[in-house]
N, C-alpha and C positions, 0 to 999 in steps of 0.2 A: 628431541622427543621429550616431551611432558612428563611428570610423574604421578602414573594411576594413581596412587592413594592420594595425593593431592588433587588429585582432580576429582576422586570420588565426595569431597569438602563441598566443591563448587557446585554438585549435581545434589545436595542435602542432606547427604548421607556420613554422619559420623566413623569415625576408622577408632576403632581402640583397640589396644593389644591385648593378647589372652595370655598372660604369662606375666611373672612375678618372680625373681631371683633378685639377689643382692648385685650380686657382678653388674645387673643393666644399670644399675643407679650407681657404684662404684667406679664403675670402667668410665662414664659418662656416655653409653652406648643409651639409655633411653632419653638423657636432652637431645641426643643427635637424629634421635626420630620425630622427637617434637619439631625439632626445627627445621628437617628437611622432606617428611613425609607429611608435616602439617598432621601429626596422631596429637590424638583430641581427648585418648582416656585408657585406664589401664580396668584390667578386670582379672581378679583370684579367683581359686577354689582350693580347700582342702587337698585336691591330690598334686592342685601345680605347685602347693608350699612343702608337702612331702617330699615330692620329688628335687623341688630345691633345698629343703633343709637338711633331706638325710642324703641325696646324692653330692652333696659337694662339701668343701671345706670351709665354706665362707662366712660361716655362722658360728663355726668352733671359736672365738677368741671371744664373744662375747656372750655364748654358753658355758663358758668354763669361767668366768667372770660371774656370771650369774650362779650357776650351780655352787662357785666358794663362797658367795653370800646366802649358799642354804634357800636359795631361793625353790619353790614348790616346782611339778613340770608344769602346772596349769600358768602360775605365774613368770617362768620362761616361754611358755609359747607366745603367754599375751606380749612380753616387752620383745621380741623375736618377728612377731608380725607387725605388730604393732609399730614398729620402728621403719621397717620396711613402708607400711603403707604408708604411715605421716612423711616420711621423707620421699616417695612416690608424690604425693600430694602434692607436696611443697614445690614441685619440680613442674606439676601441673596447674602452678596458682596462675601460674599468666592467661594461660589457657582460658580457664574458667571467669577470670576475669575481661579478659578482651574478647567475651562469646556473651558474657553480661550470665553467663551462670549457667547457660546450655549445655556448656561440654568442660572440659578437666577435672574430670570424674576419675576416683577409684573406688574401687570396689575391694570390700573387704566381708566375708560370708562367716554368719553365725553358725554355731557348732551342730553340723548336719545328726549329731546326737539327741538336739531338741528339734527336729521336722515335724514329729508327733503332738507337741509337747508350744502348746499356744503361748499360754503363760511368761512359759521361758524363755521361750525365743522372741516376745515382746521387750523381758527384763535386759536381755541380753542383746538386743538392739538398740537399746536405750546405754546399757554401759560402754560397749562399743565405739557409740557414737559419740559420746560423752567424752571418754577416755582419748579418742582424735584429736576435737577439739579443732575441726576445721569442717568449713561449708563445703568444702567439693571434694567429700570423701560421700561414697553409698554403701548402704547393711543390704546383704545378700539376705532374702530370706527364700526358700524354697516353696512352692505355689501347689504344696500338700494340701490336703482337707482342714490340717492345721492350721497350714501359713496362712492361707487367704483372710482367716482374720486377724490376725497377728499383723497382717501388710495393714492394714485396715488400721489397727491401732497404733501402730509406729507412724501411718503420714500423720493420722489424727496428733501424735507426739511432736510433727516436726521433722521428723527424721527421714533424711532422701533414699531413699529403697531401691534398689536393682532387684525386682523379682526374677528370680532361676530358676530353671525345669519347668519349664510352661511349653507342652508339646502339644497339644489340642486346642480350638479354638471354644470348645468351652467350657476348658481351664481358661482358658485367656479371657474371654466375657467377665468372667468371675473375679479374677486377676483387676480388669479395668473397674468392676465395679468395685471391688475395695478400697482401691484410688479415691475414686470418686466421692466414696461416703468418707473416707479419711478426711478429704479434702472440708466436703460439705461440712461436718463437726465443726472445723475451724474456723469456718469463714459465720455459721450460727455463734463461736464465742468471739464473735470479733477480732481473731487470732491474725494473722498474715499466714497467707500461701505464696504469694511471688518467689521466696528464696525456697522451696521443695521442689526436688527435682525426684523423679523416680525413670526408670524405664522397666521394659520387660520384656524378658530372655526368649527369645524363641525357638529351639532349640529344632536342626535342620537336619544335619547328616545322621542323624543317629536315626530318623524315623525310617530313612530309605538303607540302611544298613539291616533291619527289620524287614520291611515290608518286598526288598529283594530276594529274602528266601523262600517268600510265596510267591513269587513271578517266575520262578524260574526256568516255568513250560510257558511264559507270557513280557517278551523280553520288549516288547513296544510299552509296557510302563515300566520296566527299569529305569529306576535312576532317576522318575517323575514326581513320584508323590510326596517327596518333601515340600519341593519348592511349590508344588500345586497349593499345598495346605497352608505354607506362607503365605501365599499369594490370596487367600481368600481372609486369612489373620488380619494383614495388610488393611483390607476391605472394611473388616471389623472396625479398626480401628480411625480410618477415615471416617467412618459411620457416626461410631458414637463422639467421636471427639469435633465435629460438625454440630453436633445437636443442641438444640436450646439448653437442654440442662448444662451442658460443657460450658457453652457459650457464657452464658452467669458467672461459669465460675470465673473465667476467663476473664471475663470484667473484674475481677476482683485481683488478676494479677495469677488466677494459676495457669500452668504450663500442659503440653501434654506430656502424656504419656508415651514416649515414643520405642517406637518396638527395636529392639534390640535382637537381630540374628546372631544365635551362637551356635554353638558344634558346627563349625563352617568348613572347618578340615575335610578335604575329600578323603574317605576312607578307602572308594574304589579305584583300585588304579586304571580301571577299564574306563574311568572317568575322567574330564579335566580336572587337574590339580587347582582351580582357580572358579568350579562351575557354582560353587553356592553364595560365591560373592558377586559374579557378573550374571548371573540370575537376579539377583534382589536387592538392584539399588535403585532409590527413589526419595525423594525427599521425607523429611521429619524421621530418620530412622537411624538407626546404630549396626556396626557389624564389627564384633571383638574376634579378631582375627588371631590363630594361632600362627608363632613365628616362621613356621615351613611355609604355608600358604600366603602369611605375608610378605614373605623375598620372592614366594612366584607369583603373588596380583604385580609387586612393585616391577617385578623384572619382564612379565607378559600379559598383564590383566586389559582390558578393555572397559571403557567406561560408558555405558551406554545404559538410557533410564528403562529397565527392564520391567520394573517392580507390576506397572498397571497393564504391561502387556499379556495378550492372549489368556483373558482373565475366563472367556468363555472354555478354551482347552482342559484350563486347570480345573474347573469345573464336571467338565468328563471325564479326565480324567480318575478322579476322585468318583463319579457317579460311576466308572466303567471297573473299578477296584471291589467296591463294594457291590457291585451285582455278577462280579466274578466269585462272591461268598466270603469275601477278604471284611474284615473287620481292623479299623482303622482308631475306633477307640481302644479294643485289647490291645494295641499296639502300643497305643499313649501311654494307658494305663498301666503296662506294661516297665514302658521306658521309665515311667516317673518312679515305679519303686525300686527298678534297678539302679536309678541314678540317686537317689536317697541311699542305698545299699553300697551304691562304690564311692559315694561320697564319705558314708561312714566309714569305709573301710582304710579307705585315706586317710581320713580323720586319727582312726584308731593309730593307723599306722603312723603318723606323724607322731603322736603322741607319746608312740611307744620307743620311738625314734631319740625325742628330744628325753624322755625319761631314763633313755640308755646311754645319753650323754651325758647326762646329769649324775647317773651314778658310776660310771666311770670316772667323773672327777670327783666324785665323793670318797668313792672306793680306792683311788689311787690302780686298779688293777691293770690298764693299759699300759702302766708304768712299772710296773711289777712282774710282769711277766716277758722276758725278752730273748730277743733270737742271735744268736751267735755262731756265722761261720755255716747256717744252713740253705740250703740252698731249695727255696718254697716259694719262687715267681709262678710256677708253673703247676702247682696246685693250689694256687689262689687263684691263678687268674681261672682256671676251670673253674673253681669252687663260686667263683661271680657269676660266670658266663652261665652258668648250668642252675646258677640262684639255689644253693644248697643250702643255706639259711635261711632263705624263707621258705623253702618246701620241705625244709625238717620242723618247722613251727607249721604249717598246712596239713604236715600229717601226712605227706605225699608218700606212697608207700612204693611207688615206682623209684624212686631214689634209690630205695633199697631192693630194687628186681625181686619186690614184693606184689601181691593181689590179693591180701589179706589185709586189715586193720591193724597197725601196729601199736606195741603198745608202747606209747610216749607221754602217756602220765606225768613220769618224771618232769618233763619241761615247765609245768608249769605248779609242780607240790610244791615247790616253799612259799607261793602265796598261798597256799591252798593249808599250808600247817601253820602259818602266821594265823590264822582265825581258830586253829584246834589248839594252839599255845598254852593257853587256859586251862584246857581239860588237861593238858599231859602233867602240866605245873601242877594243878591241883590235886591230880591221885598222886605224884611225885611227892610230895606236902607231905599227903595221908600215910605215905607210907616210910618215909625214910627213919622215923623212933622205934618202928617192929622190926626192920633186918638190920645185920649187921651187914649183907654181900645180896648183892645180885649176880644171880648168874643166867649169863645167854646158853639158852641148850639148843643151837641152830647150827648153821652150813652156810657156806659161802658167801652169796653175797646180804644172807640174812643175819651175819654173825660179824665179818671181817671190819667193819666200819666200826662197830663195838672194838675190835681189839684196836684199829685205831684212837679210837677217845679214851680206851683205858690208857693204852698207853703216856698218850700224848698230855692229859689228863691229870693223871695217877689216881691218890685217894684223896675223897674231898672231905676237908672234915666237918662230922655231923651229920654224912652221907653215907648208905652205905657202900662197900668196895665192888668193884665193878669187875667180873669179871667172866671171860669166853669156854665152854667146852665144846669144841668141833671135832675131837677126836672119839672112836668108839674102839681104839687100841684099851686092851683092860688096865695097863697103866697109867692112861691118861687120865680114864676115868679116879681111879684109886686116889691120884696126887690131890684131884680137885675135892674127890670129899673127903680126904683128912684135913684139905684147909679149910673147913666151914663148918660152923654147926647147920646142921640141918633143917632144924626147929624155928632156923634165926636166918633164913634165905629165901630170897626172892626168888621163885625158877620163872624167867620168861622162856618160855616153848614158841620159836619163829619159826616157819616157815608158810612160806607165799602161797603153797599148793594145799599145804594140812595133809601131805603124807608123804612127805620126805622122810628117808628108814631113818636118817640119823635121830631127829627129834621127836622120834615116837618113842625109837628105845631107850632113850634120854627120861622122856615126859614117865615113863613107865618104870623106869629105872627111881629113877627122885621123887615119884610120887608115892610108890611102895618104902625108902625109904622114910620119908615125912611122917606117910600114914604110921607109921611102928610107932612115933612119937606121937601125933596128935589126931590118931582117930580120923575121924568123921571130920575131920577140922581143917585136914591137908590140905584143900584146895583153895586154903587162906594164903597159902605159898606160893602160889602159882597164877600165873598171865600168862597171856597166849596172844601173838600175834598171826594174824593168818586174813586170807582175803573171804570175804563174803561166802557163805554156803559150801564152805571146803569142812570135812571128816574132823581136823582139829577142834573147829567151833565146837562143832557137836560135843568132840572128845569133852572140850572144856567144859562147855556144859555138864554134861554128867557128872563130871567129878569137883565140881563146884568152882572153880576157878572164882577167882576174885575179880576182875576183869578180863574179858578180851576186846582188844582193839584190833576193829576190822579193817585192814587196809586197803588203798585204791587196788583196785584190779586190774586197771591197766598201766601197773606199772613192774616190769619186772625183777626178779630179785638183784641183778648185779646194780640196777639203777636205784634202790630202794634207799641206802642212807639219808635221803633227807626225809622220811617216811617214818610212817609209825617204828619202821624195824629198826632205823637206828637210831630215832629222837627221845623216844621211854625209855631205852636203856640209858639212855646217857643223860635225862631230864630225874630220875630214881639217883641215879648217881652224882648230883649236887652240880653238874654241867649247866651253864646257862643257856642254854636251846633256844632261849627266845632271841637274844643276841645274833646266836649264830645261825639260826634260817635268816635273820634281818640281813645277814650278808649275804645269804643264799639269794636271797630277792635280790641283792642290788647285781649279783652275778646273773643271775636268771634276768636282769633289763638289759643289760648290757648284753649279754648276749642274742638279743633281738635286733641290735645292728646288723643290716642285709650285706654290705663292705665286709672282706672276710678281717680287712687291715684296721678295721676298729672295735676286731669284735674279738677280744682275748681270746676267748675259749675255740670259736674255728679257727683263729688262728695257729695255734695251740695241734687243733686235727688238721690243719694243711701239715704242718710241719711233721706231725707223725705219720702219717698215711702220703703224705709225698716223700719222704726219705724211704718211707717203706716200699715205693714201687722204684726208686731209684737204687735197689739193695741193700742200702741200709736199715735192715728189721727187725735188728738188733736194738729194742728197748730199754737203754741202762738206766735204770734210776737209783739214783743219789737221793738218798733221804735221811740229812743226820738226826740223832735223836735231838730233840722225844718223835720226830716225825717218822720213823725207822719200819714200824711197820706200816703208815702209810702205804709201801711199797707193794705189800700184800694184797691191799684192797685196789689198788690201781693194777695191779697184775691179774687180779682176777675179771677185772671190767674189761683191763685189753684183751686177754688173752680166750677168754668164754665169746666176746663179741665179734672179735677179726677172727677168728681161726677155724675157716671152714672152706668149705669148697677148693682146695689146696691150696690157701693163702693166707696169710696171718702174718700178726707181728707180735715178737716172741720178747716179750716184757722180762724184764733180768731186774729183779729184787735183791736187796742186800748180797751183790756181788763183792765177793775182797778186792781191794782196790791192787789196780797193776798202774806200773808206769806206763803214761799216757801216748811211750811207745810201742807196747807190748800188745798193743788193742787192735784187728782189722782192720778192715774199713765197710765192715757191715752194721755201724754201730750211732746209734743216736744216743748222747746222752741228753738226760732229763734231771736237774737238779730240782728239787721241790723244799726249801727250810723256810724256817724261820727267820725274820731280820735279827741279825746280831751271829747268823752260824758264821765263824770263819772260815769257808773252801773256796774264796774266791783266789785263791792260790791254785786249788787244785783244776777249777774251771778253764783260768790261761794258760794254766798248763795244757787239758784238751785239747779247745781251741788252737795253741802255738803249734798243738800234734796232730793239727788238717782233720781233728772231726768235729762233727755239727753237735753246739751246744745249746740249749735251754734253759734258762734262771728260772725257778717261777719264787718269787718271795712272798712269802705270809708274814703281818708285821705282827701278827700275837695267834695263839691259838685258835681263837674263835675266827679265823679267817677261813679253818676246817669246813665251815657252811661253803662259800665261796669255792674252795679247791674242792669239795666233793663235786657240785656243781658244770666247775670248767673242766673237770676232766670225764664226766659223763655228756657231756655236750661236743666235747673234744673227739670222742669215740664213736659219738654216732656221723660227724663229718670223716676223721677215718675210713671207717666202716663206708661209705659213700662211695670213695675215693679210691677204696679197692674192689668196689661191685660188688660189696655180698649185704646180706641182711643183719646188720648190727642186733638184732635183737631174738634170734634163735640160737639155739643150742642143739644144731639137729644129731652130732655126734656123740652126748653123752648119756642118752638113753641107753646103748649098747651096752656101757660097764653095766649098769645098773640090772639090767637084764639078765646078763651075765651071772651076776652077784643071785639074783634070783632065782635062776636054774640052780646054781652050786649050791645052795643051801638045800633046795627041794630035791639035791639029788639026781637031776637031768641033763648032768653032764660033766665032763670031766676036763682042765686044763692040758692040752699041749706041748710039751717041752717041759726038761727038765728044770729043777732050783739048782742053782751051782753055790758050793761054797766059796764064802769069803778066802778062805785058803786056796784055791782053786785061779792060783796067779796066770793061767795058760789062758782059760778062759776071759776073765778079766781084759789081759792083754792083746786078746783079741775083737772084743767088743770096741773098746778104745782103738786100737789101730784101724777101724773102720771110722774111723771120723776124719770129717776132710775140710778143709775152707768153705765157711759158709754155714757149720754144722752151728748145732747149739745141742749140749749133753744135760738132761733133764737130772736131778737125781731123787729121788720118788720115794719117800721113807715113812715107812708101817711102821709106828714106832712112837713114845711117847718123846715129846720135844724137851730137852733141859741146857740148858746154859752150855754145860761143857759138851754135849754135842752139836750144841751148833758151831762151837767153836770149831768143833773136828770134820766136821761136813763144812765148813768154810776152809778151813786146810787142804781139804779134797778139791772143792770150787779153784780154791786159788791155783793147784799147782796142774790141774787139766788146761785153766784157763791160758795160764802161763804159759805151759809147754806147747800145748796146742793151737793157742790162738784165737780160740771159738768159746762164746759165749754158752756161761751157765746158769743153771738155775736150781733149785731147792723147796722142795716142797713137803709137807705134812698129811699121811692118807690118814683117812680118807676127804680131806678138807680141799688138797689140789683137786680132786675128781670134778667138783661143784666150781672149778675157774679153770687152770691153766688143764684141765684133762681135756676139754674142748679142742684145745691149740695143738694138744698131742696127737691126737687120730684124725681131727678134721685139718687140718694147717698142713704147710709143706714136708715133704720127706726128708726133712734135715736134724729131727730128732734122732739122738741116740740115748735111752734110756738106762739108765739103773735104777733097778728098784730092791730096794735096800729093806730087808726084812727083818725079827727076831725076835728075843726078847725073855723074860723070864715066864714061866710056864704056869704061873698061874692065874687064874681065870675070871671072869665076872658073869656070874647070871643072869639074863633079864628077863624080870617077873612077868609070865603070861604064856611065857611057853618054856616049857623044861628042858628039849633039846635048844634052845636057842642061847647063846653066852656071846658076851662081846667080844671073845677071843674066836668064835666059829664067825662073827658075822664081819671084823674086818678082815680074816684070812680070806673069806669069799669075796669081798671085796676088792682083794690084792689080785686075787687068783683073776677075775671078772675082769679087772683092769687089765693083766698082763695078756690076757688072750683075746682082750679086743684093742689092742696094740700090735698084736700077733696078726691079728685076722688082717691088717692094714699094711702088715709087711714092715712094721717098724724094725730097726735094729735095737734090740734090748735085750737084757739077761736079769732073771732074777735070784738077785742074794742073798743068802742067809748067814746072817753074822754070828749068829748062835746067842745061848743066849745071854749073854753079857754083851748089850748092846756098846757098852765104852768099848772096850773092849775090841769087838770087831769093828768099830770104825775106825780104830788105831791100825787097824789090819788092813781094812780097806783103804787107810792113809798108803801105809806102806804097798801096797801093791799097786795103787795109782799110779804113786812115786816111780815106783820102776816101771811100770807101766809106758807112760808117756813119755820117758827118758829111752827108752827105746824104740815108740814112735818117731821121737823127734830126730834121732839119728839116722 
């Protein structure tokens, strides 16, 4: 038995392949079709180079070659395709040679960006062509309103043309007359035509993939009116290329035009797999076959000259369509801007592809961040299957068993503050010779990214010092303004809503100070971050604010660091911000890889959110200094984001370090430093003790753009992977609620306060923890040095005796992160909330019963009884008021505490 595609040669009809990978020309699997199906030409587009360049591996060795020459993305795509099609070419010089020029064609299509855009797609045919530098290559140009003259001025150039997207015949009239007058030009300058070749695309199944969902009370033309409309193209073309004008040129050595069938792929399966090739073969014509339908012509096609027959049918067909009320040009019409639209989108996507490999080897990040000992086949291979990378860049809100618009801002602000760069740098400028401190007077995740870069940071000098109040404990307030002059301070006032309680009473607090000092002048102090038409603006306004900067809207606070809330504060503070969004960006390309295994940052959320459904949800992060609080702001993204609808994973922050057999096996660790920390001691240690470990390495500071980036990318794959909506906070309205009755008097807390002395109780809270728990410790209370050492003493020795992960937190600042994971997350919380303190007060200016000592007790009290109302296990206690003091006490009673748990 013969072979159809060689036999289709013999009947006039060209065979070229629809498809373009590296493998065909590497494997030597496309000489093996030249030489034994007799294929005559190859043809690209946009989405078949995406699909080859970012689905396979086959292009990494000599994009990562390129990208360490710093080469651009535009200048990697060109030497990327460009490579490919010349050595395609090459493979087809016999071809075109022993055809005298008719056929060993490829095709290589200009950037479906310029369709619109005549000019361009002229110039950009011309360098294309140039840049080959071989006769039996063709420029794809698209048979848009645009193209038609553009085709026009490239044959006029010389240059062989494959027009694409030509779906109506008269698109295609218009298509052959730009030929023609191209040609005409030349043969007027006494030019040569003999060596230009063009063809033109006719594109088949796509039109009846269309015109089937109007037939489908009318099934005698399904599956017709493609090849009908072929068939009558066909006609066209016989006609004019017959005719005395042709004929002239003809004599002069030009060729024709010969029509080229594309989208030849049967899309219906109710159809033959082989019906739009053994419909429409006939001499002088082309059919660029995708590779499915080219194994089933090869394997069962039939060859017989169909093209001129039952030309009368196809005519009724087409007559009986349109007096059924079918319209057959909205369809074209139709097709042609959807396939300029998916062409760009491929395009896009390719680009964004080759730029996120590009900066992957720039960034060194794929290299940087590595998996040890965890076990995440199985929420990658979901996280492919289910394409959670591209439907979190889509915006897809079903991902997140959402039907509202999510707000994913964040993914794409660091290009979006690379162009506000300027502005931040330049009031930064203005203002850093008038303060001595900036202080953030925010919450959560509008303030925690700041105590990040102060930290990490410290003081810059020349700059002023940088630093956070989240607390509304009256001592907290107190420490922060005897360290400042007042007169000589920046107050940035954040918040996303403009009426979060913490930074009103804050803005209200520091602005009646200031005023004492300067009058009418006080609002020379003060900036305000806040989103569009929220109560702050206004606030600012009124009292004159020096600037506010409005931020996106749809971005939420825990996603906000790379945003106005954390880039001013730390741009004021002598930080290089412009640096570090630049790495933001090269994080944010990189993370547009659709593969979860090339894309750090899902990588990153497989590993956390698949440990976490496999029980490990136990969050450890390892963060040495200066990265230390780091851990805060990554505890508040996990912990506000996963921990709802009784599922979460419970992020553990500056945990005291236990021997790495002392630890569950509920437990992920996450090491996040600096290049040059030494704990890669402590890592194989982990590792050696059977649990899953994480490197992630930063080689300097400014990588902080970057790690803010992969691990809010990281969370909303998480978030994915456990089914809930990463981007609400349905459970922390309650405290606040709560907090707002108590003040107004509407209601009264539940359950008594026990004292720190009060070892009976204590030891009974504690003896309710079991395998699998995590003991939260929850402290009203101004934070200093030698308490955290002593609330680390307490961590260590529950953790120790216990076995179950802890955590540590500051009210009212946990409320706005880890309070989320508390009442919304699983019932594996056991609480202390740790109270006291010295008795005296702070007033804030605007209302006379109001003092920051009534409004975090309400607070405390608000939290504890909507952790009550949820049936958590928790006790609240009061240390009295010498906070050292009673955490020595609460040492001591832990101590014995879990010493007789654990016996």
């Amino acid at each position: 038995m013969g072979n159809p595609l060689a036999e289709l040669a013999k009947a006039g009809q060209s065979v070229w392949y629809d498809q373009m990978e590296r493998k065909l020309i590497t494997t030597g699997k496309l000489q093996r079709l030249i030489d034994e199906d007799d294929l005559r030409g190859m043809t690209s587009n946009p989405t078949i180079f995406e699909k080859a360049i970012g689905g396979s591996d086959d292009y990494d060795g000599q994009l990562r070659m390129l990208a360490s020459q710093n080469k651009s993305r535009d200048e990697i795509y060109d030497e990327l395709v460009i490579d490919d099609i010349s050595k395609a070419a090459d493979l087809f010089r016999p071809v075109y040679d022993k055809t005298h020029g008719d056929d060993g064609f490829v095709s290589l299509e200009v950037s479906p960006l310029l369709a619109r855009d005549t000019a361009g797609t002229v110039a950009e045919a011309k360098r294309l062509f140039g840049r080959l530098g071989r006769r039996n290559v063709m420029i794809k140009i698209p048979a848009t309103k645009e193209g038609i003259p553009a085709i026009e001025e490239s044959i006029a150039a010389g240059i062989n043309i494959n027009v694409t997207l030509i779906f109506s015949n008269d698109v295609y009239a218009q298509v052959i007359e730009a030929y023609l007058r191209g040609l005409e030009r030349r043969v007027a300058q006494n030019l040569p035509v003999g060596d230009i070749a063009s063809v033109a695309s006719f594109f088949v199944s796509r039109i009846d993939s269309q015109a089937d969902k109007l037939l489908e009370n009318e099934p005698d033309l399904q599956g017709k009116i493609a090849i009908a409309n072929a068939k009558l193209a066909y006609q066209l073309f016989k006609q004019i290329f017959t005719s005395d004008r042709f004929l002239k040129l003809r004599d002069q050595g030009a060729r024709v035009q010969r029509p080229l069938w594309a989208s030849t792929g049967t899309k219906n399966p109710k159809y033959s797999d082989v019906m739009y090739i053994e419909a429409l073969i006939g001499p002088d014509t082309v059919n660029t076959i995708p590779p499915a339908t080219y194994d089933a012509f090869k394997d069962h096609g039939r060859v017989i000259m169909t093209l001129e027959k039952d030309l009368a049918e196809a005519k009724r067909v087409l007559d009986e369509f349109k007096a059924k009320g079918h319209s057959l040009e909205a369809i074209t019409d139709k097709l042609t801007v959807d396939g300029v639209k998916s062409f760009e989108e491929s395009f896009e996507q390719l680009m964004a592809t080759i730029e996120a490999r590009r900066d992957a080897v720039i960034s060194g990040l794929p290299e940087r961040l590595t998996l040890h000992g965890v076990n995440v086949d199985d929420a990658i291979q979901r996280a492919d299957k289910e394409k959670f990378v591209s439907r979190i860049w889509s915006k897809d809100a079903a991902l997140f068993h959402s039907k509202e618009e999510l707000p994913l801002g964040w993914l794409t602000v660091p290009e979006l503050m690379q162009q506000r760069i300027d502005e931040i740098t330049s009031f930064a400028e203005s203002v850093r010779n008038d303060f001595a401190h900036i202080v953030i007077l925010g919450m959560g995740g509008s303030s925690l990214c700041s105590e990040v870069t102060r930290r990490v940071f410290g003081k810059r000098d020349g700059w002023p010092e940088l630093l956070v109040l989240d607390s509304t404990v009256p001592e907290a307030v107190e420490l922060l303004e005897a360290h400042i002059d007042v007169a000589r301070t920046l107050f940035m006032v954040a918040s996303k809503s403009g009426s979060t309680t913490e930074p009103i009473m804050f803005h209200r607090y520091f602005y009646d100070r200031v005023r004492r000092v300067k009058g009418d002048r006080a609002g020379e102090n003060f900036i305000a971050v806040t989103d569009p038409g929220k109560q702050l603006a206004r606030d600012a306004g009124r009292d004159g604010f020096r600037k506010v900067f409005l931020n996106m809207p749809d971005i939420g606070g825990r996603y906000s660091a790379l945003s106005y809330f954390g880039l001013v504060p730390a741009a004021i503070a002598g930080i290089d911000v412009k640096t570090l969004v630049d790495r933001a960006v090269h994080a944010q390309h990189v993370s547009i890889q659709p593969s979860v295994r090339k894309n750090p940052a899902a990588l990153l959320g497989c590993a956390i959110g698949g440990a976490a459904l496999q029980g490990r949800d136990k969050l450890t992060l390892i963060t040495p200094r200066p990265l230390d609080t780091l851990g805060l702001w990554v505890e508040q993204l996990i912990a506000e984001s996963t921990g709802k609808e009784g599922k979460g994973i419970v992020p553990d922050a500056n945990e005291p370090e236990l021997p790495a057999t002392s630890y569950s096996n509920d437990r992920l660790f996450v090491s996040v430093r600096l290049r040059g920390s030494d704990i890669t001691a402590r890592l194989r240690e982990l590792t050696a003790a059977g649990h899953p470990v994480i490197d992630f390495v930063l080689e300097d500071p400014l990588d902080l753009g970057e790690c803010f980036y992969v691990w809010e990318f990281a969370t909303a794959v998480a978030g994915a992977l456990l089914g809930i909506n990463a981007f609400d906070q349905p459970d922390v309205e309650k405290a606040k609620q709560n907090t707002r009755d108590l003040l107004a008097g509407k209601m009264k807390v539940t359950g008594e306060q026990v004292s720190v002395d009060d070892a009976e109780a204590i030891g009974k809270l504690l003896g309710q923890v079991k395998s699998g728990d995590y003991v939260a410790l929850m402290n009203y209370f101004a934070e200093t040095p030698k308490r955290d050492e002593l609330l680390a003493q307490i961590r260590q020795g529950i953790a120790r005796e216990l076995r179950v992960a802890t955590t540590s937190g500051y009210g009212p600042r946990f409320l706005h992160s880890t309070g989320q994971l508390h009442k919304g997350g699983k019932n594996s919380g056991v609480f202390l909330q740790l109270t006291g303190g010295p008795g005296n007060d702070v007033p804030i200016p605007g209302d006379e019963n109001l003092t920051f000592g009534k409004l975090v007790r309400a607070q405390a009290e608000g939290d504890y009884q909507a952790l009550a109302d949820q049936n958590r296990r928790l006790a609240s206690i009061d240390l009295g008021s010498d906070i050292d003091r009673g955490l020595q006490t609460l040492l001591d009673q832990v101590t014995s505490a879990v010493a007789k748990v654990k016996a």
